[in-house]
C-alpha positions as CSV (number, residue, x, y, z in Angstrom):
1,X,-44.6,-4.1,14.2
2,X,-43.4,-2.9,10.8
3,X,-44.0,1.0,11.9
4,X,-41.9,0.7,15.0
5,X,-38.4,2.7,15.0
6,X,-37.0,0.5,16.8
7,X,-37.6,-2.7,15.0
8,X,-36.8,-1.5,11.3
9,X,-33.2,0.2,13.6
10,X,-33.2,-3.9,14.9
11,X,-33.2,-4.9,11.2
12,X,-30.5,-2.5,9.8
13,X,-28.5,-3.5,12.8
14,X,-28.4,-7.2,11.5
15,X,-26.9,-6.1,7.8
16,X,-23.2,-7.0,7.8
17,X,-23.5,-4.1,5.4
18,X,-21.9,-0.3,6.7
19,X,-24.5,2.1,6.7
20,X,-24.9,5.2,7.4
21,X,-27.6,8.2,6.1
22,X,-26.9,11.9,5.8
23,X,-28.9,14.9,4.9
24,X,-28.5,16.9,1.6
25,X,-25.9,18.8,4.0
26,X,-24.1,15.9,4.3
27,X,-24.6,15.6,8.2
28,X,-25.0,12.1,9.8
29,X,-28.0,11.4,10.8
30,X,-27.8,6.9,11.2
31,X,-25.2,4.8,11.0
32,X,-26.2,0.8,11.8
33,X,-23.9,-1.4,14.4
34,X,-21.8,-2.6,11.4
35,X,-20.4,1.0,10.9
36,X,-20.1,1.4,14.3
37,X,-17.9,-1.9,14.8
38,X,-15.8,-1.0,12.0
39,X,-15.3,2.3,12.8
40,X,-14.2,1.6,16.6
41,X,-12.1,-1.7,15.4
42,X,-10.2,1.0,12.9
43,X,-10.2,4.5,15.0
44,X,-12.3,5.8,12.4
45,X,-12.2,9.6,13.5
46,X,-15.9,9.6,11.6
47,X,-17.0,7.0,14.5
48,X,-16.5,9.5,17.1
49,X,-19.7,11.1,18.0
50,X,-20.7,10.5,14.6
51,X,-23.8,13.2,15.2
52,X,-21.7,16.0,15.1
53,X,-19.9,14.2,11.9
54,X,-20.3,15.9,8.6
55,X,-19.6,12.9,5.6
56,X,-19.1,15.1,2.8
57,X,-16.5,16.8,5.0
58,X,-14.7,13.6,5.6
59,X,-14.7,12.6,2.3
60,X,-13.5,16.3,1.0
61,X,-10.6,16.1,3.5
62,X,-9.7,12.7,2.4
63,X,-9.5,14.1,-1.5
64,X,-7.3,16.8,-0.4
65,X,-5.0,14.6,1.0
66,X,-4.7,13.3,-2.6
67,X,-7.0,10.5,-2.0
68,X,-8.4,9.6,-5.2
69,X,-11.2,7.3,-3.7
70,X,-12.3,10.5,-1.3
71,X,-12.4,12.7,-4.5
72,X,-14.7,10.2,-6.3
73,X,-17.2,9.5,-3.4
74,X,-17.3,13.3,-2.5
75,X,-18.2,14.1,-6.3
76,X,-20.5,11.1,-6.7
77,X,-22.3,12.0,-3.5
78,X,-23.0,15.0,-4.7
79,X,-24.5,14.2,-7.7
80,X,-27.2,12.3,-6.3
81,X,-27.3,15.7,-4.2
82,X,-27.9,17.4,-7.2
83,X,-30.0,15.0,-8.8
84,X,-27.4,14.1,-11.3
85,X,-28.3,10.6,-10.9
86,X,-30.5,8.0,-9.2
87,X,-27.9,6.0,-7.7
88,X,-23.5,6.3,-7.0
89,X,-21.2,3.3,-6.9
90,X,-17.6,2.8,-6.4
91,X,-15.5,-0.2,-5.4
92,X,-11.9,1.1,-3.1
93,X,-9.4,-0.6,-1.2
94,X,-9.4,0.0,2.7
95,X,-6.1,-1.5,3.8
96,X,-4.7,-2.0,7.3
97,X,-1.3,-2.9,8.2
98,X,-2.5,-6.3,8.9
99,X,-4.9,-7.2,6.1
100,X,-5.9,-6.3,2.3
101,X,-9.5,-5.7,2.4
102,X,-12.1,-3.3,-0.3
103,X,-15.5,-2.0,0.1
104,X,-18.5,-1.3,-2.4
105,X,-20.2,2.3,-1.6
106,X,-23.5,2.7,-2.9
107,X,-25.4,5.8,-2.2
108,X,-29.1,6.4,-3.2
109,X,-31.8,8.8,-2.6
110,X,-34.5,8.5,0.7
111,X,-37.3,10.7,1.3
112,X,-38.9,11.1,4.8
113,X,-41.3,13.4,6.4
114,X,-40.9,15.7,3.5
115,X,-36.6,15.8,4.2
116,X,-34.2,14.2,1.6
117,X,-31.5,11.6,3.1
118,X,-28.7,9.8,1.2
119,X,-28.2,6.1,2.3
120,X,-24.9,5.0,1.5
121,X,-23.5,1.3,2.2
122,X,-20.1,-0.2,2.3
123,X,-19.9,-3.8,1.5
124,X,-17.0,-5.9,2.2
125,X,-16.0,-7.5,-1.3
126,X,-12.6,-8.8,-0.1
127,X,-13.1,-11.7,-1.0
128,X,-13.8,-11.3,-4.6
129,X,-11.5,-9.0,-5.0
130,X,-9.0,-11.4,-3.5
131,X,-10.0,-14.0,-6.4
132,X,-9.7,-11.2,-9.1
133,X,-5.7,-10.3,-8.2
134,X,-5.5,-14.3,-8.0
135,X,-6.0,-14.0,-11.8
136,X,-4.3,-11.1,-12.4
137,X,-1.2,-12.5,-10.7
138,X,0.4,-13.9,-13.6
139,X,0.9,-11.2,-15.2
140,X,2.2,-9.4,-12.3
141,X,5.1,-11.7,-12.0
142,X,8.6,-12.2,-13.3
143,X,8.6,-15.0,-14.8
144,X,12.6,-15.5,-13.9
145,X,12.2,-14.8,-9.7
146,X,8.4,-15.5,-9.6
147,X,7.9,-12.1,-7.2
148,X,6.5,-9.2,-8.9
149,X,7.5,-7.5,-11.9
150,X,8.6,-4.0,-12.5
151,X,5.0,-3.3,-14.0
152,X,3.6,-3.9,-10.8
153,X,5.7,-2.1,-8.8
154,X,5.3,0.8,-10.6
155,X,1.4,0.6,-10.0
156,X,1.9,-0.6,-6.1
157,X,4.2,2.1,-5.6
158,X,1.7,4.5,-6.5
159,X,-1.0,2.9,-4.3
160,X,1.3,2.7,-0.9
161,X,1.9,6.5,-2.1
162,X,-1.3,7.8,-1.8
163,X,-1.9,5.6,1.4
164,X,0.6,6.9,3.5
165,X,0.1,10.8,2.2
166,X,-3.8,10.3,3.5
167,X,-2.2,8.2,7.2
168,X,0.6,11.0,7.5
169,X,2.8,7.8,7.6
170,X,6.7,7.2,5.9
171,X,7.3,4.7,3.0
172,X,10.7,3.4,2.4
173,X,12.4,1.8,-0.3
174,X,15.3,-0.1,-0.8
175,X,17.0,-0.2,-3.9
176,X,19.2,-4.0,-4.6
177,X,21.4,-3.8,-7.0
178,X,23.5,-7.4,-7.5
179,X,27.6,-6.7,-7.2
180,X,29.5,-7.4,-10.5
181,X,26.8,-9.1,-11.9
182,X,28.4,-8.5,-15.2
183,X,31.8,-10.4,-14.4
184,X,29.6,-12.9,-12.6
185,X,27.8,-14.1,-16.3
186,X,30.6,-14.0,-18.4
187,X,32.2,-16.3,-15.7
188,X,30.0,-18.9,-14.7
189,X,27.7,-18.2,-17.4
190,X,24.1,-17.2,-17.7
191,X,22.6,-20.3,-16.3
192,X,24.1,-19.4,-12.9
193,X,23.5,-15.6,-13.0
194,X,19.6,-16.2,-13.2
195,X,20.2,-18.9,-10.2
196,X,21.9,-16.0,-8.0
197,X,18.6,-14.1,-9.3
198,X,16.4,-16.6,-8.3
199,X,18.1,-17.1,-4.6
200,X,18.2,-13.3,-3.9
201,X,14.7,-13.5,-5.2
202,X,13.7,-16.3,-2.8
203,X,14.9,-14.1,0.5
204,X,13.1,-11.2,0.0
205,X,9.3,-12.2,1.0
206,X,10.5,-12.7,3.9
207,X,10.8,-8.5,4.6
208,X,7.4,-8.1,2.9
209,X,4.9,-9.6,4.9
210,X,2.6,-7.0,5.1
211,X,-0.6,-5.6,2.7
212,X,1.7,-2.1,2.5
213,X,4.9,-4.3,1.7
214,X,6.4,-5.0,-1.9
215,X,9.4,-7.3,-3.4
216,X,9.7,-6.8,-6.6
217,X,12.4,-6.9,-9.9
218,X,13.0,-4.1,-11.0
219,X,15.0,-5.0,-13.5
220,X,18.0,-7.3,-14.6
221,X,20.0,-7.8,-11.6
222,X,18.1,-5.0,-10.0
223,X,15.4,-5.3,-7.3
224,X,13.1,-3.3,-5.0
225,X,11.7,-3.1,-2.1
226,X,8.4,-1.2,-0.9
227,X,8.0,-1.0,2.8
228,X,5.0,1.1,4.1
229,X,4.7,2.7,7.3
230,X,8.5,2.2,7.8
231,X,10.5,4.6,9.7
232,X,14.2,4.9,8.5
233,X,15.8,3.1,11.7
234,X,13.3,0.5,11.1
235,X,14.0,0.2,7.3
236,X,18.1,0.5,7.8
237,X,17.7,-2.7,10.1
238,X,15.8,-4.7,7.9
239,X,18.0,-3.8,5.1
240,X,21.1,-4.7,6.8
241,X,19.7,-8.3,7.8
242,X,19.0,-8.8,4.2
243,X,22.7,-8.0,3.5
244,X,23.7,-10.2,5.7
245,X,21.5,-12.9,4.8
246,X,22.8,-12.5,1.3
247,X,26.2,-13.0,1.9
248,X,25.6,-16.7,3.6
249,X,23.9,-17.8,0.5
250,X,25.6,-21.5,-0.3
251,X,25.7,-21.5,-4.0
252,X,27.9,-24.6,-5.4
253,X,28.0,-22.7,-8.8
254,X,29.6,-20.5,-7.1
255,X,32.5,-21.7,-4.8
256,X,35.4,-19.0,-3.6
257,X,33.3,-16.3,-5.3
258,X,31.1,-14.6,-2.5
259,X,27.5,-13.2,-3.6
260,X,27.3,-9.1,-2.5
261,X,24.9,-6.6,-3.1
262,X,24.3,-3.0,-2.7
263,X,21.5,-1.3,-1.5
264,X,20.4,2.3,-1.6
265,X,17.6,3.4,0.6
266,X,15.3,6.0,1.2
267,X,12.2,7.3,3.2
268,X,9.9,10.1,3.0
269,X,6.7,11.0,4.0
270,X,4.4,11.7,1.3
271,X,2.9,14.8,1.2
272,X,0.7,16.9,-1.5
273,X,3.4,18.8,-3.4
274,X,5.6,15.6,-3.9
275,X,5.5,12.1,-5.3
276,X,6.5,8.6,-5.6
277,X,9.0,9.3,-8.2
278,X,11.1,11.5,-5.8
279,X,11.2,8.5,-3.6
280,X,12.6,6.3,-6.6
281,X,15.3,9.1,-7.5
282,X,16.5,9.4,-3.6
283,X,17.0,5.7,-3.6
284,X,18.5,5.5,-6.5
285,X,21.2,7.7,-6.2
286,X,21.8,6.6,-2.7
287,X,22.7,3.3,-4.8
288,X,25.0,4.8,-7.1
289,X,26.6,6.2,-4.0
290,X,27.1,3.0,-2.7
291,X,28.5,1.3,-5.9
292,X,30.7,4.2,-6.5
293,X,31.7,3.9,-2.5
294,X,33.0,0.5,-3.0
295,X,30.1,-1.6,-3.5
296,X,28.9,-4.2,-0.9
297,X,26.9,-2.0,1.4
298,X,24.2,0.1,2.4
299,X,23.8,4.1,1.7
300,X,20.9,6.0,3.2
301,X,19.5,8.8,1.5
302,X,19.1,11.1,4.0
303,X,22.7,10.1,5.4
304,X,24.6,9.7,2.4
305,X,27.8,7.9,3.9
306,X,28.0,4.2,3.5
307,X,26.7,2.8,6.8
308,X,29.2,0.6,9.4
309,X,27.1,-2.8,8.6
310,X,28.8,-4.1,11.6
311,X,27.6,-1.7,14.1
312,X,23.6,-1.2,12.7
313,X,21.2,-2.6,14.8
C-alpha cells in the first residue's frame, strides 16, 4: 500500500499544509489539494494550469514588483538549487482585503528516479502571529488616543506600499490636521485639548476596518489615515463623512466653540520608481492648501481646490 502513487498523493492531500514540488528549473510538477484551495479561493494566477507554471518565475515577478518577500523566496530557492544549503525558511504576510493572515515557506531538497525536486510548504501561522502583534501592541500605541502611533505608521505605510505596487491597486491617505488647536489650549486649557484629541481619536476606527486600513497620530493634533485599495471618489467620501461627523461632536468643555478640522488627501498608485514618501508629501501639502484656504475642509491632491463639502457624495 505504501508504494502506491495514489495513496502517498491521498496522504499529502490531507496536510492542511500548501505544497507544491518543482524541478531544479523551477517548473511545477505537484501541488496537494491545500494549494489548490487556496489558490482558487484567492485567484492565485500560479493555480491556473499550474503544469505549465514556472515558481521561480512567479516569485522573480513578484520581486520585481518590489516585493521583498518574492526577492527572498526566489534567492532562498535558489540556494538550495545551488546547494547552498540543506533547507530555506521564511515567515511573510499574505493579506486579503478581508483578513490579516502569514505563511511559513520551507523548501528542502527531494531526489527521485535519479531527478532533483524542491518541496516547498506554506503553513498558515496566523494565529501566532496574531498573538505576537497582541504583544507588540503597546508599543504601537499613543498612549494619549490609544490608536497607533506615528512609529507605526511609518512601518504600516511601508507595508500597504509594497502591497498595492505588487496588486496594481491605489492607496490613499488622509492627512487631519485639528483647526486652531493652538487658540483652543491656551483657552480651555490642556486638559480639554487632549479630550478633543481623544474624541477625534475615538471616530476614526470606524474608516479603518480593514487589514490594508490604518488610523493613526501622527503627531500633536495631527492624524492620519491609511486606506488601501481606495480609489479617490471612494476616499473623498469617506473623508467628507468624517468631517462631518466631526463637526457634531458634543463636547461640554467646549460650548459655542465648534470642533473643525482640515484634511489633505491624496492617492497614488504605487509603482517601482516611486514611494510611500511621495504619498506623505502630496497629502501634506494638500493640507497646507486647505489651512491656508480657510481651514475647515477638504483639499485633494490631485484637484487642488477646496472641495464643496456640501455637494460630495
Amino acid at each position: 500500500m505504501l508504494e502506491s502513487k495514489e495513496f502517498l498523493r491521498l496522504i499529502l492531500d490531507t496536510l492542511p499544509e500548501h505544497i507544491v514540488v518543482i524541478n531544479a528549473e523551477g517548473d511545477i510538477k505537484f501541488v496537494n489539494r491545500s494549494w489548490q484551495t487556496f489558490g482558487e479561493q484567492n485567484n492565485c494566477a500560479c493555480n491556473e494550469q499550474w503544469q505549465q507554471q514556472n515558481y521561480l518565475a512567479i516569485c522573480r515577478s513578484a520581486a520585481c514588483q518590489n516585493d521583498e518577500f518574492g526577492a527572498k523566496a526566489f534567492n532562498g530557492i535558489k540556494q538550495v538549487i545551488n546547494h547552498q544549503c540543506e533547507e530555506f525558511y521564511l515567515e511573510y504576510p499574505c493579506h486579503s482585503d478581508m483578513e490579516k493572515r502569514w505563511f511559513l515557506m520551507r523548501a528542502a531538497s527531494l531526489f527521485y528516479d535519479n531527478q532533483r525536486f524542491i518541496v516547498i510548504s506554506h503553513l498558515n501561522i496566523t494565529e501566532r502571529k496574531l498573538a505576537e502583534q497582541q504583544v507588540q501592541q503597546l508599543a504601537r500605541i499613543d498612549g494619549l488616543t490609544q490608536i497607533a502611533n506615528r512609529r507605526f505608521f511609518d512601518s504600516f505605510i511601508l507595508q500597504e506600499w509594497s502591497r498595492c505596487s505588487r496588486l496594481n491597486l491605489p492607496v490613499s491617505l488622509a492627512m487631519i490636521d485639528l483647526d486652531n488647536f493652538k487658540t483652543l489650549n491656551d483657552k480651555f486649557g490642556h486638559l480639554v485639548g487632549d479630550s478633543c484629541l481623544k474624541e477625534v481619536a475615538k471616530l476614526l476606527p470606524e474608516f479603518t476596518r480593514r487589514p490594508g486600513d490604518l488610523c493613526a497620530r501622527y503627531g500633536g493634533e495631527e492624524f492620519a489615515l491609511v486606506l488601501g485599495n481606495t480609489q479617490s471618489k471612494q476616499a473623498q467620501s469617506l473623508v467628507t463623512r468624517l468631517i462631518d461627523m466631526i463637526s457634531k461632536l458634543q463636547l461640554a468643555e467646549l460650548t459655542g466653540h465648534p470642533l473643525t478640522v482640515s484634511i489633505g488627501l491624496a492617492t497614488i498608485y504605487p509603482s517601482s520608481d516611486s514611494d510611500a514618501i511621495l504619498l506623505i508629501e502630496m497629502a501634506d501639502s494638500a493640507l497646507y492648501q486647505a489651512k491656508e484656504a480657510g481651514r475647515n475642509q477638504l483639499v485633494v491632491a490631485d484637484n487642488i481646490e477646496p472641495l464643496n463639502l456640501e455637494k460630495c457624495p
